[in-house]
C-alpha positions as CSV (number, residue, x, y, z in Angstrom):
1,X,38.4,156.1,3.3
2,X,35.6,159.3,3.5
3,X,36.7,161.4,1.0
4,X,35.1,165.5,0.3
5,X,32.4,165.1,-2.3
6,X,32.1,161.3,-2.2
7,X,28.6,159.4,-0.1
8,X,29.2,159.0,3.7
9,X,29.1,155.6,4.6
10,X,25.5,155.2,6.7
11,X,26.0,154.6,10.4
12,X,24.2,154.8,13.5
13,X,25.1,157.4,16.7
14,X,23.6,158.6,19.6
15,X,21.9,162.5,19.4
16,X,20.1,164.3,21.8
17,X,16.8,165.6,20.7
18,X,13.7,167.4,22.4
19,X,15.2,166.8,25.9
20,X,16.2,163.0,25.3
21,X,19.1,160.7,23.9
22,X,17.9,159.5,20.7
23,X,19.9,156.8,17.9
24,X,19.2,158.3,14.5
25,X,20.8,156.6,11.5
26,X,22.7,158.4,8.4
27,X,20.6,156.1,6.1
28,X,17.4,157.7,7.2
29,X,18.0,161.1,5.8
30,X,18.5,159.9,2.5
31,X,18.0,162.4,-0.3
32,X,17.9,165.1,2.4
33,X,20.5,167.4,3.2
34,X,22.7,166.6,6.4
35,X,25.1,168.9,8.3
36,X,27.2,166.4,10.2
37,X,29.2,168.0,13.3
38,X,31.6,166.5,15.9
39,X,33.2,168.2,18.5
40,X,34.8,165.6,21.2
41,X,34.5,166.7,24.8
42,X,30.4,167.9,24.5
43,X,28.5,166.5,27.6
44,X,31.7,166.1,29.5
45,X,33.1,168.0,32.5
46,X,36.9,168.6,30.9
């Protein structure tokens, strides 16, 4: 269970960078700081 103030656990997801779909991994920004937001219904015609 993700818990506040306890290590995501590293997955991959689809992000949109520089005018392209891109798959970035959670693992790759290790010892960096990450800002993680979701917002269902982005990209979608709802």
């Amino acid at each position: 269970m993700i818990k506040v103030g306890k290590k995501a656990p590293d997955f991959t997801a689809q992000a949109y960078s520089k005018g392209e779909f891109v798959s970035v991994q959670l693992s790759e920004y290790l010892g960096k700081w990450v800002l993680l937001c979701f917002y269902p219904g982005d990209f979608t015609f709802v």
